[in-house]
C-alpha positions as CSV (number, residue, x, y, z in Angstrom):
1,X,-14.8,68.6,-79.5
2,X,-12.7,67.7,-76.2
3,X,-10.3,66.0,-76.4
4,X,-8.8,63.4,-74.4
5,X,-5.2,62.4,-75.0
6,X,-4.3,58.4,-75.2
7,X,-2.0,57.0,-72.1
8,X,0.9,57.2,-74.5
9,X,2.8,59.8,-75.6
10,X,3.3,60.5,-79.5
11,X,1.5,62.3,-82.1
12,X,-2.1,62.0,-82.3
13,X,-4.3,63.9,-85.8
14,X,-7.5,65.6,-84.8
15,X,-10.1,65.8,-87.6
16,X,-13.3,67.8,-88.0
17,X,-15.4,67.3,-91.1
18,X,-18.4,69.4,-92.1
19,X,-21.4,67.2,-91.2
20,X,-23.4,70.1,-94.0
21,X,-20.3,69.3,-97.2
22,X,-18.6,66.1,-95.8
23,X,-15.5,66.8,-98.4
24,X,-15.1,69.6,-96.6
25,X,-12.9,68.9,-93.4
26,X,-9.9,70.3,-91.2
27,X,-6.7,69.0,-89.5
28,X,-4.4,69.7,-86.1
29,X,-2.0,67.5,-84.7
30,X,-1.8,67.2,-81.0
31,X,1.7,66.4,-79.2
32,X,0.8,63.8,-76.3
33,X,3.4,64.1,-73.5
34,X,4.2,61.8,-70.7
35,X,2.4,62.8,-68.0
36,X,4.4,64.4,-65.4
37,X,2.5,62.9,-62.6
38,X,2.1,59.0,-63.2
39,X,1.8,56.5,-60.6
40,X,4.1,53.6,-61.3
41,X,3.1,50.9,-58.6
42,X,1.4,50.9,-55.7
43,X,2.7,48.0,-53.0
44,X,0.9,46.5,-49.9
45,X,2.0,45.4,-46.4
46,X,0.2,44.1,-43.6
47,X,1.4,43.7,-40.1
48,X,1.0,41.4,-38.5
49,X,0.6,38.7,-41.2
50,X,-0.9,36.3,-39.2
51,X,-3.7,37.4,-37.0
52,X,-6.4,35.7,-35.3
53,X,-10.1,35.5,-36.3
54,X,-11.6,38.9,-35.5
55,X,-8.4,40.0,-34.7
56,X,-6.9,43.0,-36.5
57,X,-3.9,44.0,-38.5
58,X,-2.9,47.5,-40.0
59,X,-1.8,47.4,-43.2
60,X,0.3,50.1,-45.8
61,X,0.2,51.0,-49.1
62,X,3.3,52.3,-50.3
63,X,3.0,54.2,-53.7
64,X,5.8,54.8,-56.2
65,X,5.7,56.9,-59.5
66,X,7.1,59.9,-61.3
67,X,6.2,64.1,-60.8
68,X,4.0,65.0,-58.1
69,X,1.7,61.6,-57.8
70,X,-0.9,61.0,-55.5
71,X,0.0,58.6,-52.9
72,X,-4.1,58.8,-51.9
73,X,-5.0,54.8,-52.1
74,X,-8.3,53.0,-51.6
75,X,-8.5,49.8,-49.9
76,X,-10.6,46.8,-50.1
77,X,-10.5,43.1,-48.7
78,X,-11.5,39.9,-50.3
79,X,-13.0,39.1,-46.9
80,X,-13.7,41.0,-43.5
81,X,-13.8,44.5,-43.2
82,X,-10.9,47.4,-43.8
83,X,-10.9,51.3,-43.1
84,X,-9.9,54.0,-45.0
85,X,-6.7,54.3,-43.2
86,X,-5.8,50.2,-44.0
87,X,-6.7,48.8,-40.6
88,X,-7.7,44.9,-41.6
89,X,-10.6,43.3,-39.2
90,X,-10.3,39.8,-39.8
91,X,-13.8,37.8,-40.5
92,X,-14.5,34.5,-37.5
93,X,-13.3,31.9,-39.7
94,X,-9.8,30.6,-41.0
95,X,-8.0,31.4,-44.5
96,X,-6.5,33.7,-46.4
97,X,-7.5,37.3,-47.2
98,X,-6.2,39.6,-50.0
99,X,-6.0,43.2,-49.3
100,X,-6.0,45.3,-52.1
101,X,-4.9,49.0,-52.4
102,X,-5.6,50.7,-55.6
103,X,-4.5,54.5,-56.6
104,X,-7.1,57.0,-56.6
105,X,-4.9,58.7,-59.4
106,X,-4.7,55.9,-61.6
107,X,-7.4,53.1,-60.7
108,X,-5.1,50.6,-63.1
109,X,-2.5,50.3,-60.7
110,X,-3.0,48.8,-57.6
111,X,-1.1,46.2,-55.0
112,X,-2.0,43.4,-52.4
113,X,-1.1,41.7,-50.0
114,X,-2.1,38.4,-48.1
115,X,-2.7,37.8,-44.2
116,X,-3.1,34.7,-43.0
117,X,-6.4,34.3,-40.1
118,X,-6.0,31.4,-38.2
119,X,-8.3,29.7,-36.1
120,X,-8.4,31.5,-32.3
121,X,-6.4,30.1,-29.9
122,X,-8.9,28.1,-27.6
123,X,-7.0,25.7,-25.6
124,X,-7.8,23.5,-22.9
125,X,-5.1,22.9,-20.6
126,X,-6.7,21.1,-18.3
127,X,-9.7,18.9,-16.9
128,X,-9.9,18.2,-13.0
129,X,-12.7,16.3,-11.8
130,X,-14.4,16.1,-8.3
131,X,-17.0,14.3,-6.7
132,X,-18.8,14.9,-3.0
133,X,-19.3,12.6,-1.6
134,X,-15.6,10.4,-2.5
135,X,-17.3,7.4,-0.6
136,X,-20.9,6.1,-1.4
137,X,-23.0,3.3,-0.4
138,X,-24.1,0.7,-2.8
139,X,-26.8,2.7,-4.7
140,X,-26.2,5.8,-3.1
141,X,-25.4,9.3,-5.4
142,X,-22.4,11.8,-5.2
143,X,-22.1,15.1,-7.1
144,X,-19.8,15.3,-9.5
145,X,-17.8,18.7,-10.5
146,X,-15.8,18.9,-13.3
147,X,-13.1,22.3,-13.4
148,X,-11.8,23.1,-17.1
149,X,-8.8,25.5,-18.0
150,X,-7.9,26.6,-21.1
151,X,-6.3,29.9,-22.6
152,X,-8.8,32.0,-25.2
153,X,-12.6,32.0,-25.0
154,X,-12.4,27.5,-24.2
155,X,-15.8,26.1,-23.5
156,X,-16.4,24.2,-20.1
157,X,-18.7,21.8,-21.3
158,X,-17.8,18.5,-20.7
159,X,-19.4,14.5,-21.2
160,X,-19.7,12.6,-18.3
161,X,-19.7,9.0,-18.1
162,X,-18.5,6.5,-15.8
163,X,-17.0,2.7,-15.8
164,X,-19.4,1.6,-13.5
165,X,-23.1,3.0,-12.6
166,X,-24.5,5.5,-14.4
167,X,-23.8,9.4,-14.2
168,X,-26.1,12.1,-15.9
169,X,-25.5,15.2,-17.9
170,X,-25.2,17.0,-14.9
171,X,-22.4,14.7,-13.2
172,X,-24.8,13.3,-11.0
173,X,-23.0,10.0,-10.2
């Protein structure tokens, strides 16, 4: 016989019947009252919006409502990973994420909010080359070093190759 009250206010009839004399039966009514303590909306922010891959970004829920709500969210992420205090850790590749914070008190009300990953920034600013010895002889070899420089995590590899002769992986000329 407990009752729960609807998520609007009004009057609701409670109704017991004799499961022995079914005829037999008995009435209250129940006043339902808005709730004193209703959560309204719940709103998300990230910042930055833009991060790198496995880079991070702290986002806040801010939550709005009537009485004395609970401002206690929970977060999730469509992908990567977030803690319970809204710090986002992007996942390796490009896109969009949606962070989501949803009210503890009232699980129907929840916000997001997007952050963009891009791709991390691996440039390469520059490729020197160098070879020793700078004169050969008809036939003859010279090592070949090549010197890349980049901002980010840039790879070094590099493909040789040569208008004239022949040159191997190793930039053996």
């Amino acid at each position: 016989g407990t009752f729960t009250a609807p998520a609007s206010a009004g009057s609701v009839t409670v109704t017991a019947t004799s499961t022995q004399d079914t005829t037999k039966s008995g009435m209250a009514k129940v006043n339902v009252q808005a709730s004193s303590q209703t959560v309204t909306s719940v709103a998300v922010s990230c910042a930055p919006a833009t991060v790198n891959a496995n880079g991070t970004s702290q986002c806040t829920a801010t939550v709005k409502g009537t009485g004395s709500y609970s401002s206690a969210v929970t977060w999730s992420v469509s992908d990567g990973a977030i803690d319970t205090n809204g710090r986002l850790t992007a996942p390796a590749s490009a896109g969009i994420v949606t962070v989501t914070a949803t009210s503890t008190q009232d699980t129907t009300k929840s916000g997001t909010a997007s952050v963009n990953i891009q791709a991390s920034s691996q440039t390469i600013t520059s490729v020197a080359v160098s070879c020793n010895p700078a004169t050969v002889n008809t036939k003859g070899t010279s090592q070949c070093t090549a010197t890349v420089q980049g901002t980010g995590s840039y790879s070094s590899a590099v493909t040789w190759s040569v208008s004239d002769g022949a040159i191997d992986a190793n930039g053996l000329f």
